[in-house]
C-alpha positions in Angstrom: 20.5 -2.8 -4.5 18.5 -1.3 -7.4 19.0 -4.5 -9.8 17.9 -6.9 -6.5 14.8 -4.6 -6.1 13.7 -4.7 -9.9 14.4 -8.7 -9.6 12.1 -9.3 -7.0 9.6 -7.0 -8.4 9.1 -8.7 -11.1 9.3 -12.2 -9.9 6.6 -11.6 -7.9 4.7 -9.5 -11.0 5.3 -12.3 -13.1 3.5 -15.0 -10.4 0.8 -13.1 -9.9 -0.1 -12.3 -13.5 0.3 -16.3 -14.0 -3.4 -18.0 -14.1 -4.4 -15.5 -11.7 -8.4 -16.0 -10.8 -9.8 -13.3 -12.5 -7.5 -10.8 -14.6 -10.1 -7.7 -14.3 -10.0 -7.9 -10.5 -6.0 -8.4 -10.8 -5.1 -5.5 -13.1 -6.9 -3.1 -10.5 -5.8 -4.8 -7.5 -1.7 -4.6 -9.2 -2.4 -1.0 -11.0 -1.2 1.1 -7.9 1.9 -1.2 -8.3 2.6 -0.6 -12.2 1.8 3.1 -11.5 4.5 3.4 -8.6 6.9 1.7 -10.7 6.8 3.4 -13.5 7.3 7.0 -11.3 9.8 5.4 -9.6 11.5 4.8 -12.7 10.8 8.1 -14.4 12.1 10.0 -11.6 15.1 7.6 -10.5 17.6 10.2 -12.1 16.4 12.9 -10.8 15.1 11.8 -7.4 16.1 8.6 -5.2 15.0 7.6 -2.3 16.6 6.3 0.4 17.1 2.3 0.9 14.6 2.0 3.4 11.3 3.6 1.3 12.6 1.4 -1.1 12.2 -1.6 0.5 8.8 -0.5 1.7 7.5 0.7 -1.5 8.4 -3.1 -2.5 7.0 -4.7 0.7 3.7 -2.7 -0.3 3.8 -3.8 -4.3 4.2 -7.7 -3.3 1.0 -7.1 -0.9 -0.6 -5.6 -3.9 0.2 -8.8 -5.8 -0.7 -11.0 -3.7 -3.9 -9.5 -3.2 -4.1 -9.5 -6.9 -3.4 -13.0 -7.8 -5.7 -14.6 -5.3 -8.1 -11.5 -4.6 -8.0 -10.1 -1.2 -11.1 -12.2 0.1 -9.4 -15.6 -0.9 -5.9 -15.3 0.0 -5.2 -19.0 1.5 -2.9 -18.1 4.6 -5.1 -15.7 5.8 -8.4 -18.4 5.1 -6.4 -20.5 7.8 -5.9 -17.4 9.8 -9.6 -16.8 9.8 -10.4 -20.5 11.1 -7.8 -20.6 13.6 -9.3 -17.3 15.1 -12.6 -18.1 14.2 -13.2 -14.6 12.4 -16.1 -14.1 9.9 -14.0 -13.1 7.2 -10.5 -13.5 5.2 -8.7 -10.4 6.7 -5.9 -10.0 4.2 -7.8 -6.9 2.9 -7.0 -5.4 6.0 -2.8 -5.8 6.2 -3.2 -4.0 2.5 -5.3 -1.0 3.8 -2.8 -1.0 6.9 0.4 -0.6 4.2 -1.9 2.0 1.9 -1.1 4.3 5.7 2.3 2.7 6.4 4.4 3.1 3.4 2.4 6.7 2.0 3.5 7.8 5.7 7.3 7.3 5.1 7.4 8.4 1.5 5.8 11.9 2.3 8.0 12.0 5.2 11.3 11.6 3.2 10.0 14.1 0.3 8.7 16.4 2.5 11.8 16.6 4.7 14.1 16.5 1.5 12.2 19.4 0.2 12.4 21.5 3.0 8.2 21.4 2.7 7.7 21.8 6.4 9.8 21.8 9.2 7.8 21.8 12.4 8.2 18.1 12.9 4.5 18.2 14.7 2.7 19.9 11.7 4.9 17.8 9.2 3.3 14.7 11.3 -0.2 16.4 11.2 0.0 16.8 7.6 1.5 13.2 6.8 -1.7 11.6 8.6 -4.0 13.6 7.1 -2.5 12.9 3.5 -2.8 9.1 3.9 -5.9 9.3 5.0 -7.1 11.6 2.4 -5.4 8.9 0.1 -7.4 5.9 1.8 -10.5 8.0 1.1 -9.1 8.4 -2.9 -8.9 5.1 -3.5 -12.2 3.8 -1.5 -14.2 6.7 -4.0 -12.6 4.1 -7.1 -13.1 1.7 -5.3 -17.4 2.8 -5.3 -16.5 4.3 -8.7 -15.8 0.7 -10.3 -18.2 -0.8 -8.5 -21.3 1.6 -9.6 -20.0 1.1 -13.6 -18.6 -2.5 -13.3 -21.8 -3.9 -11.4 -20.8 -7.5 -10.3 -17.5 -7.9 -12.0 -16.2 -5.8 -9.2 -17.4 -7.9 -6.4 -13.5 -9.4 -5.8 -12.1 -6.0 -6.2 -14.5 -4.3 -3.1 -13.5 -7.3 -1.1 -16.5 -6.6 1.4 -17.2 -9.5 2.3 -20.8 -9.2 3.6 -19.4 -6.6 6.4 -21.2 -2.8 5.8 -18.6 -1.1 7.3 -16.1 -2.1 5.1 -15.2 1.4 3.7 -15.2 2.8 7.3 -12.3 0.2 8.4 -9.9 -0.1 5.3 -9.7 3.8 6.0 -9.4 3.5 9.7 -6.7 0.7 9.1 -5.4 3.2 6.4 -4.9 5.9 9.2 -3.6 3.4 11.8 -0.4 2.5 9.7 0.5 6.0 9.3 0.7 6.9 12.5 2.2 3.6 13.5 4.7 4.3 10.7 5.6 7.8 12.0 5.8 6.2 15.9 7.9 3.3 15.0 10.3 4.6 12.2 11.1 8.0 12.2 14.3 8.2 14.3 15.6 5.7 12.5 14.4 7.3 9.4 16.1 10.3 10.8 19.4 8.7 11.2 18.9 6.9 7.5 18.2 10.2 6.1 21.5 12.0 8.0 23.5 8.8 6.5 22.6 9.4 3.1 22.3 13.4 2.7 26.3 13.2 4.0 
């Protein structure tokens, strides 16, 4: 499983780091990927997650990818989205932000249930919202800190797109995966996690 994982991580590291359209805006679209990796790896030994946050920590680092090979504003599937819908902007932006909630909301719910870190399952819920959205809020604060000391050369990494309330929504999406993420996995997280602790 592990080998398969690392394989298609860096297949799809390796495409996106080929002729990308602009390396700045990749390298701080794919950091959070090369970050995650590189705890993942660190930390393997001592602490593995099961199969399933595996796969979604992956699902989330080829969205990264994507996002930073073609920059989230120009991603061509979702340009043919938009004209088929007739929307006024390339949403692809948006799926990321919705994975920044997702895939936070599983990982804190396996280490925190690992951990024995809360068991009310209604406070551990309460807490696991408010982390990814405090996390959503960390990385839109970079997002304005690049911006303010990169002037225009960030333009591709804020992704705004013309729309002011750009901020508002990638956190609102941000918040939105969690608690989808909590509603639509965890019994069967529950039932991985029994599985694997046997």
């Amino acid at each position: 499983m592990i080998k398969i994982w690392i394989f298609i991580y860096f297949s799809f590291f390796i495409w996106s780091l080929i002729n990308p359209k602009d390396l700045f805006t990749w390298f701080l679209e794919v950091f959070p990927a090369i970050i995650g990796f590189i705890i993942l790896f660190i930390t393997y030994k001592k602490f593995q997650f099961t199969n399933l946050i595996y796969f979604l920590i992956l699902i989330h680092c080829i969205i990264l990818m994507i996002g930073g090979h073609y920059t989230y504003a120009e991603v061509p599937f979702f340009d043919y989205v938009k004209e088929f819908l007739n929307q006024d902007r390339n949403n692809y932006d948006k799926i990321g932000h919705l994975a920044q909630g997702f895939v936070p909301a599983m990982i804190a719910r396996e280490l925190i249930i690992r951990k024995n870190i809360i068991n009310t399952n209604a406070w551990r819920n309460f807490f696991i919202i408010c982390f990814c959205l405090a996390l959503s809020a960390l990385y839109e604060i970079v997002e304005w800190l690049v911006a303010i000391t990169t002037n225009d050369a960030a333009n591709d990494f804020l992704g705004t797109q013309g729309y002011i309330w750009d901020t508002q929504s990638d956190m609102a999406w941000a918040l939105v995966g969690s608690i989808i993420a909590l509603l639509s996995l965890s019994k069967y997280h529950d039932k991985v996690l029994e599985k694997t602790l046997k």
